[in-house]
C-alpha positions in Angstrom: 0.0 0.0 0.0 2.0 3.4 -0.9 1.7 6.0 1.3 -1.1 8.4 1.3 0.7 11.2 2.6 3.6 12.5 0.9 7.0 13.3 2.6 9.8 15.1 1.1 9.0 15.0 -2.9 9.4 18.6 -4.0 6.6 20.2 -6.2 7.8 21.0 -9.7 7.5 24.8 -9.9 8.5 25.4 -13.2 8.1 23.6 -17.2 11.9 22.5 -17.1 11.6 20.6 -13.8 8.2 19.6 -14.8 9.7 17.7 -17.9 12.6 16.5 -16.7 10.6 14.9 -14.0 8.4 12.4 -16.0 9.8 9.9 -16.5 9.7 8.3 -20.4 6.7 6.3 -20.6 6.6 2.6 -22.6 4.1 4.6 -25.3 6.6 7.3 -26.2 8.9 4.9 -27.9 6.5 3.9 -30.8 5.6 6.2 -33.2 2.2 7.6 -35.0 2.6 4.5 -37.4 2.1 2.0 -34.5 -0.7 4.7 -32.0 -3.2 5.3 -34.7 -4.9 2.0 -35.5 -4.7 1.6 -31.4 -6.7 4.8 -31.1 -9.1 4.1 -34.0 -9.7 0.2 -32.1 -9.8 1.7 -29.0 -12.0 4.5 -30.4 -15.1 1.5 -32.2 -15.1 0.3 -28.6 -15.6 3.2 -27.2 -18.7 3.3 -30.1 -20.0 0.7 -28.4 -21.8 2.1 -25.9 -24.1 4.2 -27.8 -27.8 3.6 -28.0 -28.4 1.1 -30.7 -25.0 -1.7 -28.9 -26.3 0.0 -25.7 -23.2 -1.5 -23.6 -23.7 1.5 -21.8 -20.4 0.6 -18.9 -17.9 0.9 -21.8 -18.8 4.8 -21.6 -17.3 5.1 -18.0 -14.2 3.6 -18.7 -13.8 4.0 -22.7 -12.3 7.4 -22.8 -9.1 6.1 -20.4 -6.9 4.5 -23.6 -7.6 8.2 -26.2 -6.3 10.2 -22.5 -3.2 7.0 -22.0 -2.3 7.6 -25.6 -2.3 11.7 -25.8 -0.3 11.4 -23.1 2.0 9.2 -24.5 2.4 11.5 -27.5 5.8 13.4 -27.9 4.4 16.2 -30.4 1.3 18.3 -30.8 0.6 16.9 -34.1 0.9 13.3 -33.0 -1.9 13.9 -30.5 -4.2 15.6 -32.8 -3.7 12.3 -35.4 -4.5 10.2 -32.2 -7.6 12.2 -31.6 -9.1 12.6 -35.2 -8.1 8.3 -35.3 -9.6 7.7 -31.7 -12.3 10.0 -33.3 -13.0 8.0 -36.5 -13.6 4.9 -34.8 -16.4 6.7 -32.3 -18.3 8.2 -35.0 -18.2 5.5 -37.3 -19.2 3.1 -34.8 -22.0 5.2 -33.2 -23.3 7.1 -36.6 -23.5 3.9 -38.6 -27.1 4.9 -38.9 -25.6 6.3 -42.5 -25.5 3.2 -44.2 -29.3 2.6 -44.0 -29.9 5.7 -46.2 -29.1 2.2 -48.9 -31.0 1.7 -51.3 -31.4 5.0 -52.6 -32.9 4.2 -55.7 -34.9 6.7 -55.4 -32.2 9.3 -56.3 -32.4 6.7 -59.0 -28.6 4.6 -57.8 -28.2 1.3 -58.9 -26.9 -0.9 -55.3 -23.7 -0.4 -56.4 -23.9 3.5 -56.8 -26.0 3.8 -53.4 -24.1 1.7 -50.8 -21.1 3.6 -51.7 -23.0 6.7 -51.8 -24.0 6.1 -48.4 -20.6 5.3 -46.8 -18.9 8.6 -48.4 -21.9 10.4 -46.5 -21.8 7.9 -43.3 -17.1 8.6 -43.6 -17.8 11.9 -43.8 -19.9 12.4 -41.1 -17.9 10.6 -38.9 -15.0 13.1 -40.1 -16.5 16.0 -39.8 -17.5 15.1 -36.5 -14.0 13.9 -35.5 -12.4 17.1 -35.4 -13.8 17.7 -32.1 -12.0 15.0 -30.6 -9.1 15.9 -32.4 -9.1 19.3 -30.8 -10.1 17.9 -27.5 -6.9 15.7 -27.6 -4.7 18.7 -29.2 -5.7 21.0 -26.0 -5.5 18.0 -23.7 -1.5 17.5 -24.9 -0.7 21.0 -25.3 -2.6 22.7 -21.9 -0.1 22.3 -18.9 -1.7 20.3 -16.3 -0.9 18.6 -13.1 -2.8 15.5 -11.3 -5.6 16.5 -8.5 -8.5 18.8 -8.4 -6.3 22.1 -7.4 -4.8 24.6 -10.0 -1.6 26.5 -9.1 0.2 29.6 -9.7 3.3 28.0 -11.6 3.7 25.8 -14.6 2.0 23.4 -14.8 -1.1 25.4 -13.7 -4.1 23.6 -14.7 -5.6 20.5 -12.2 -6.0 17.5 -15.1 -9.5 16.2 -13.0 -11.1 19.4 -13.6 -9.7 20.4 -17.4 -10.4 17.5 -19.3 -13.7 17.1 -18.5 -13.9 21.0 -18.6 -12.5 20.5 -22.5 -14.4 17.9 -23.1 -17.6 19.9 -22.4 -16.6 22.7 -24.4 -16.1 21.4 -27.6 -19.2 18.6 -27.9 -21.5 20.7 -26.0 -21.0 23.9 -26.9 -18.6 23.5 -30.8 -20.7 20.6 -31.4 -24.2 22.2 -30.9 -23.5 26.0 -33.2 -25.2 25.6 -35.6 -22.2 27.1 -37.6 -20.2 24.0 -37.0 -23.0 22.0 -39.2 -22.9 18.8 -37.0 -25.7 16.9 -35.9 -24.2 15.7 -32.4 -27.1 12.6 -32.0 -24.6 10.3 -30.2 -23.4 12.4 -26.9 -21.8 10.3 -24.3 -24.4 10.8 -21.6 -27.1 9.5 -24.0 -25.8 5.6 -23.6 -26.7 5.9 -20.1 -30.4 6.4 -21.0 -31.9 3.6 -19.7 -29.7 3.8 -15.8 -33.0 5.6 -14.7 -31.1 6.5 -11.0 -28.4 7.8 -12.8 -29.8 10.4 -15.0 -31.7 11.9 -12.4 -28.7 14.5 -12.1 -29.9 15.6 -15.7 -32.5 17.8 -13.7 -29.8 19.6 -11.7 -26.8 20.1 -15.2 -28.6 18.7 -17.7 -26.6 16.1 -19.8 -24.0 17.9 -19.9 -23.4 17.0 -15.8 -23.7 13.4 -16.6 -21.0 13.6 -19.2 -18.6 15.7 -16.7 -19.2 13.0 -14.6 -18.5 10.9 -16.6 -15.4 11.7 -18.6 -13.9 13.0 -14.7 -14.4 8.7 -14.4 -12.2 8.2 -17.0 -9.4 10.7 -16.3 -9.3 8.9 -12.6 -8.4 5.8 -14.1 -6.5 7.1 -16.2 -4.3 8.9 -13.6 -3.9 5.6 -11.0 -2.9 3.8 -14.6 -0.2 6.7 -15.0 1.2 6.4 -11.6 0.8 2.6 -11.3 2.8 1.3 -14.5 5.6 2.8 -16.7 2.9 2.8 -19.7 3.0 6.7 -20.0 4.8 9.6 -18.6 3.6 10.5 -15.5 1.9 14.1 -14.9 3.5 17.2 -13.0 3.3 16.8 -8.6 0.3 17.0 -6.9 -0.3 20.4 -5.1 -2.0 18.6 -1.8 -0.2 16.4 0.9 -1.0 13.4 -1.1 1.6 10.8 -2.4 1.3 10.3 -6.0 0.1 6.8 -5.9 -2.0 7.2 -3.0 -3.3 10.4 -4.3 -4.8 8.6 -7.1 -6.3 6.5 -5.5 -7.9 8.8 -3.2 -9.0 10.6 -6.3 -11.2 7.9 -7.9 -12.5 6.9 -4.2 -13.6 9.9 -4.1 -14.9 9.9 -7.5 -16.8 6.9 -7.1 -18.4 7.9 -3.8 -20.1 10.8 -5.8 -21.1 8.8 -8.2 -23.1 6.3 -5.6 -24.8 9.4 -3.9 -25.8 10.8 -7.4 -27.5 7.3 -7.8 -28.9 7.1 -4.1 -30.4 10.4 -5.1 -31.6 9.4 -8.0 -33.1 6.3 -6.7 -35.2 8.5 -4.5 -36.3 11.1 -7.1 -37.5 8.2 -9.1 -39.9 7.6 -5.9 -41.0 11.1 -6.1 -41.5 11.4 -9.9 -43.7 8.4 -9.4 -45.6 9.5 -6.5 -46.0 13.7 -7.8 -47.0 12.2 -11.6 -49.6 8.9 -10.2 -52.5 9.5 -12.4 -55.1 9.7 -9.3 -57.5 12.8 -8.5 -56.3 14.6 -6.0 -57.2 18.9 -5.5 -53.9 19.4 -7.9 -55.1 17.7 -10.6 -57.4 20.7 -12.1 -53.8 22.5 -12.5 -51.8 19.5 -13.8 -54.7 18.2 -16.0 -53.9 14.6 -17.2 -55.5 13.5 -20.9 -54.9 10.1 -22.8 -52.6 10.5 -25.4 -52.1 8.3 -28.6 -48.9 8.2 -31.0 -49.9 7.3 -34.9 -47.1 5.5 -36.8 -47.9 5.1 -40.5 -44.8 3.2 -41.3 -44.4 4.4 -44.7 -40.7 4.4 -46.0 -38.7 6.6 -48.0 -39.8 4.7 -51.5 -43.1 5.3 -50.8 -43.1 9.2 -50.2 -40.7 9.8 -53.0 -41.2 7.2 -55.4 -45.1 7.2 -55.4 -45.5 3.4 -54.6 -48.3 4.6 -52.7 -50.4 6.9 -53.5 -51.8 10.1 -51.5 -54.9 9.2 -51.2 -53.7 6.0 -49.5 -51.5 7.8 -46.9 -54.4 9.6 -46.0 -57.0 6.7 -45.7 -54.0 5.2 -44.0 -53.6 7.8 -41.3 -57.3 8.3 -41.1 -57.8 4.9 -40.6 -55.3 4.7 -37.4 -56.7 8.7 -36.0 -60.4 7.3 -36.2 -62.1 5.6 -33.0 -59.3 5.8 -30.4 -60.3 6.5 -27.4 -57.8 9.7 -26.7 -58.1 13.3 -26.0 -54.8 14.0 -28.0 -53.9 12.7 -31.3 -50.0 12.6 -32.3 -48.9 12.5 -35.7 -45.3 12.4 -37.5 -43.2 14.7 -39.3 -44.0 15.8 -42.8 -47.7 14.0 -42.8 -49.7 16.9 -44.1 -48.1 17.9 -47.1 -49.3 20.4 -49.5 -51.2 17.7 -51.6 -52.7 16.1 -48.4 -53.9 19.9 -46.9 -56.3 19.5 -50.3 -59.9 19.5 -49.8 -61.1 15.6 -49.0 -57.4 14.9 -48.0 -55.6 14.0 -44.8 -55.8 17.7 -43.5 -59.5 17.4 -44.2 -59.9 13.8 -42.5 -57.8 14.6 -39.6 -60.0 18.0 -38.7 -63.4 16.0 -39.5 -62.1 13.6 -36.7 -61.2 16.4 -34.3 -64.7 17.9 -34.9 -67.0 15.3 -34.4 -64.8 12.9 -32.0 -63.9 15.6 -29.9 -59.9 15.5 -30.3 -57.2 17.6 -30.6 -54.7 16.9 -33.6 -50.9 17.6 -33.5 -49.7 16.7 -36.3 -46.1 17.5 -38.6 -46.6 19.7 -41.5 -44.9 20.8 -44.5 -46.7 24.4 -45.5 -45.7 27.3 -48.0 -45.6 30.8 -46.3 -44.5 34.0 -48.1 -43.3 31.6 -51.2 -41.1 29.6 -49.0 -41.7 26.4 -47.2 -41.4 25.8 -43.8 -41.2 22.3 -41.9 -43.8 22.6 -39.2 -46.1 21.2 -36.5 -49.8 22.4 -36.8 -52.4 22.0 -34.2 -55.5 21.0 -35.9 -58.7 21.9 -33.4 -62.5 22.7 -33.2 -61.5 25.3 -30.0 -61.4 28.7 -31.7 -59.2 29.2 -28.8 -56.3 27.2 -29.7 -56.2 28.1 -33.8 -54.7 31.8 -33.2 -51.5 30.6 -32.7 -51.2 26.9 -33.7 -48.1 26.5 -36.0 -44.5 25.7 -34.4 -42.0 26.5 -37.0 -38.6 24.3 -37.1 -36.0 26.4 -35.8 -32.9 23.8 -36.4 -32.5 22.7 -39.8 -30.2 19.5 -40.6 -27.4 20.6 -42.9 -27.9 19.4 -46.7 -30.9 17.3 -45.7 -33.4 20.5 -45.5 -30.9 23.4 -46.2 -28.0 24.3 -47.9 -25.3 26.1 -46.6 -22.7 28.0 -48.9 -19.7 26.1 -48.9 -17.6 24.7 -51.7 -19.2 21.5 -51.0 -22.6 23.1 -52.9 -21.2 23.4 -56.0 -20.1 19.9 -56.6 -24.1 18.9 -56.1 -26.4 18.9 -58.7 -29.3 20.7 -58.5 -31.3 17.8 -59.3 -30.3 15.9 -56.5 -30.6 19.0 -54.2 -34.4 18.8 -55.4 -34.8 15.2 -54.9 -33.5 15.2 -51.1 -34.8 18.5 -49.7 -38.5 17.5 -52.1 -39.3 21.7 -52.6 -36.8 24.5 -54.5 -34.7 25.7 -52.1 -35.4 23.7 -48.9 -37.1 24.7 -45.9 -36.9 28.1 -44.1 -36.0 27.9 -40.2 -37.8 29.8 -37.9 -36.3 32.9 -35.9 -38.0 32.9 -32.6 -39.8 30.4 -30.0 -43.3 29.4 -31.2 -45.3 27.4 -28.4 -48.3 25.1 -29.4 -51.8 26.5 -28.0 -53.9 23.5 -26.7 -57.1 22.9 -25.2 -54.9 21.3 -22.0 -52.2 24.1 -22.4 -49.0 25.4 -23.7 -46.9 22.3 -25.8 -42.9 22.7 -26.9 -42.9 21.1 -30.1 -39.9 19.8 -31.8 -39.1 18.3 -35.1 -36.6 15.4 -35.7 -33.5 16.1 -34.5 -34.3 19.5 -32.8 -34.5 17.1 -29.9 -30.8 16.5 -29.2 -30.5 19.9 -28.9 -31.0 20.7 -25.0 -30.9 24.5 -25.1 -33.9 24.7 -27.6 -36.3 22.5 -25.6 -35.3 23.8 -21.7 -36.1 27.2 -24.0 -39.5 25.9 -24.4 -40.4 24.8 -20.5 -39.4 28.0 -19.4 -41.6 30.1 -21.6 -44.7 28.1 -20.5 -44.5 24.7 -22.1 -46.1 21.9 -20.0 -46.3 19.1 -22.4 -43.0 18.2 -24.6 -43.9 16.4 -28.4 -40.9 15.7 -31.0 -42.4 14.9 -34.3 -39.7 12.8 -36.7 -39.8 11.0 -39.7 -36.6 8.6 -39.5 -37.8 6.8 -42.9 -34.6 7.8 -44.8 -32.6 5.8 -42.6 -34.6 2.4 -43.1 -34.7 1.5 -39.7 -31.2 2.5 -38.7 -30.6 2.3 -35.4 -30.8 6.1 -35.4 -34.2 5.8 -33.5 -33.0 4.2 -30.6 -30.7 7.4 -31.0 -33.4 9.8 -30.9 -35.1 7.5 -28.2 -32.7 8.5 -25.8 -32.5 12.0 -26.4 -35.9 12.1 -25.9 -35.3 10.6 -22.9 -32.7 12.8 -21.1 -35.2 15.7 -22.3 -37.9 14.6 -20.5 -35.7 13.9 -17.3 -34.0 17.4 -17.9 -37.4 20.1 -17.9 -39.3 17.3 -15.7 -42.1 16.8 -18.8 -44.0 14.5 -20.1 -42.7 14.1 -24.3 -44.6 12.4 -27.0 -42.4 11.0 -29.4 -44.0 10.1 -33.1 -42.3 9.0 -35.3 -43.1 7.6 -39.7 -41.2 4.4 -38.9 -40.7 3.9 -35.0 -39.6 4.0 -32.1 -42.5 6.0 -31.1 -42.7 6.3 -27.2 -44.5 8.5 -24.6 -42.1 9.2 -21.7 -42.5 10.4 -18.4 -40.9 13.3 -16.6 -38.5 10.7 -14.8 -37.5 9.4 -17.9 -39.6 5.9 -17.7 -41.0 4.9 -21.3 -44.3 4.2 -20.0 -44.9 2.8 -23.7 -43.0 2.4 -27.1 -43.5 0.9 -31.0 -41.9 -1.5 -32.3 -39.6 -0.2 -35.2 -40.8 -0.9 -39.1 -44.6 -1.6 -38.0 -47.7 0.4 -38.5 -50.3 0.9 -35.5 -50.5 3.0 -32.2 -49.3 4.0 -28.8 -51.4 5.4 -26.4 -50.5 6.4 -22.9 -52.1 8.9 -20.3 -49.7 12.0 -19.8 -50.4 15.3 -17.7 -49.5 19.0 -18.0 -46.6 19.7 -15.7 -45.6 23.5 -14.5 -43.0 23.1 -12.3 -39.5 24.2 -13.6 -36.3 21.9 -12.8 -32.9 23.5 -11.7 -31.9 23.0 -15.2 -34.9 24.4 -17.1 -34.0 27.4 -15.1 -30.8 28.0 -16.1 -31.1 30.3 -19.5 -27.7 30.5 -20.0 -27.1 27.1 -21.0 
């Protein structure tokens, strides 16, 4: 057992003593040749705790080889390569949701034309989304840092428990989410631990962004009691407490670990809470957190069929009509996209859907694609007898995915036709976002829509809850990835939304997994993916803000 407190081992208080006082590790002796395909291996484990493997463990511990290799690196540039390669095997692990955009015959490829059209768009994806990994581990390498939580005044300054994770915030929470940066960050490491219901509790005080800390400050522990424990790596500048090195690291990730069990014990009794403030019983609260059945329509109609014309509009709409008719639910969810402007014709969908909120006494929300001011917008319309509820019932997408619904101007644009710009975004020019919060007027009250992928964006929905929104419904149509694990993807997000504002959220979705969700996070029911049919589940109104749905900064 080493000795937890340390005796005479002077603190290095400057970079020359600070170098010459690590010791070469067994890493620094091989070169970028031999650390890259360790870091990409390393990096389609890591991968393999995404929604969709759902080995959700490998997230606390999967991070420890990318921080071993940086910092067995000898030059800046080495440790980028080791990020971008560490990098490459994440994303193409997690975002292998690409490949099911084959067959894409209708863009009218042959197989051989679409499966390799597919993996360019699934390698560059996974590139594009690299670099922030590859800057994490740049910074990581280049950043003077020391083991422990406390900084110093001399170099090294910065505590390596607190600045990794720190880092590793910054640049897929906040890089990741601009929308100038063009990424769709779907597969966030705090989403694999969607279904450790005692764990995620912690969203409501930091959001997912706490859960990640957490988790990457795991890693780095390890990490650190690997450093000091073998010859593997060069170790890190002295600590600034009392502590030994070796025992210091070990104190570190007890330390660590005890959080982590009183976070769950927490959690554990928030779950208990949830479960007793949401019971579905009357009680003298109940007229102000109204509770009304809910039902989620899934059509199941894939790509082929909406831009190929193997079926027909008048059979999407008997086929949504058919599911919307009878059900014995107050609220009536529908998927992305469903009203189009040929099923917003008289005696189409748009037509059937208000006839069965008129004389069934329901309220409609369904996705809508509409023209206003000669541009199209991708929207969620309420569709209700209340005259009430019709003065402000459109949301407006306010997140657009990147050469799916919009293009940006980049040199990239000019080497796409324009006739497969048209066939992908289906109207001239794509879709127009929208410039400010829109909230859903309902009979029940105020709903925060979404569309798609709007949901993995927590800033826009905690936006939502704290302007009034008591319900939470994301609208998607996931048919272009022919049942990719993408949806168990957006599944979780969903998930740590819910958990984040304390909401209920209706998730529809064209091809599955639909779910309803309640503010704990518990999917009180789901679809199965590639089937048609319904989902109905009783949700309430909720009013009551979370620590994290307060905080507008984030």
């Amino acid at each position: 057992m080493p000795a937890l407190i340390q005796q005479s081992e002077p603190i290095a208080n400057s970079e020359q003593d600070y170098n010459e006082g690590s010791a070469q590790g067994f890493l620094t002796r091989y070169g970028l040749l031999e650390k890259w395909p360790i870091a990409f291996g390393f990096g389609a484990i890591f991968g393999l705790s995404t929604p969709g493997f759902d080995v959700w463990f490998l997230a606390w511990v999967g991070l420890v080889p990318l921080l071993l290799l940086i910092q067995g690196c000898r030059q800046k540039r080495e440790a980028a390569i080791v990020g971008f390669s560490f990098g490459m095997g994440y994303y193409l692990t997690a975002m292998r949701w690409f490949l099911g955009l084959h067959p894409l015959n209708w863009l009218s490829l042959n197989d051989l034309l679409s499966v390799q059209a597919a993996a360019a768009v699934w390698i560059i994806a996974a590139a594009h989304q690299a670099l922030l990994i590859t800057a994490f581990a740049f910074c990581v390498f280049t950043i003077p840092m020391r083991a422990s939580f406390l900084p110093y005044h001399l170099r090294p300054y910065y505590p390596y428990l607190l600045s990794v994770p720190v880092l590793w915030i910054f640049f897929m929470w906040v890089v990741g989410h601009l929308e100038a940066y063009l990424g769709t960050p779907v597969v966030e490491v705090a989403y694999s631990q969607f279904q450790q219901l005692e764990l995620i509790q912690i969203c409501k005080l930091g959001g997912s962004q706490l859960l990640d800390f957490l988790i990457v400050l795991t890693n780095c522990a390890i990490a650190l009691l690997i450093m000091e424990y073998t010859r593997l790596v060069p170790k890190l500048g002295q600590r600034i407490d009392r502590l030994a090195p070796r025992g210091g690291a070990i104190f570190d990730l007890v330390l660590i670990v005890t959080a982590i069990a009183i976070a769950f014990s927490w959690g554990r009794s928030e779950l208990v809470r949830s479960t007793d403030s949401t019971r579905l019983a009357s009680s003298a609260a109940s007229e102000y957190t109204p509770s009304v059945i809910t039902c989620a329509l899934q059509g199941n109609l894939n790509i082929e069929d909406e831009r190929m014309g193997t079926t027909t509009p008048e059979g999407v709409a008997q086929r949504y009509a058919d599911l919307a008719h009878g059900i014995g639910a107050g609220l009536v969810v529908l998927p992305e996209g469903v009203i189009t402007p040929t099923q917003a014709r008289q005696g189409m969908l748009a037509a059937k859907l208000f006839d069965v909120a008129k004389y069934e006494k329901k309220e409609v929300i369904t996705g809508s694609v509409e023209a206003i001011k000669d541009s199209y917008v991708n929207g969620v319309r309420v569709i209700s007898t209340d005259k009430n509820t019709l003065q402000s019932s459109l949301y407006v997408k306010r997140r657009l995915v990147p050469f799916g619904e919009f293009y940006p101007q980049t040199p990239l644009d000019a080497l796409i036709p324009s006739q497969v710009k048209n066939l992908m975004l289906g109207h001239q020019g794509g879709f127009v976002a929208a410039q400010k919060l829109q909230l859903l007027n309902s009979l029940w009250g105020k709903i925060g829509a979404s569309i798609c992928v709007e949901v993995i964006y927590p800033k826009l929905i905690a936006n939502e809850v704290r302007s009034g929104a008591s319900l939470l419904v994301n609208v998607s149509n996931l048919a272009w990835f022919h049942n990719s694990p993408l949806n168990k993807q957006i599944l979780a997000a969903a998930v740590m939304r819910s958990v984040e504002n304390g909401r209920y959220m209706v998730l529809a979705t064209n091809t599955g997994i639909s779910a309803i969700i309640d503010p704990a996070g518990v999917i009180t029911t789901q679809s199965f993916a590639g089937k048609k049919g319904i989902i109905l589940n009783p949700v309430r109104f909720l009013y009551n803000n979370t620590p994290f749905s307060k905080m507008w900064w984030l």
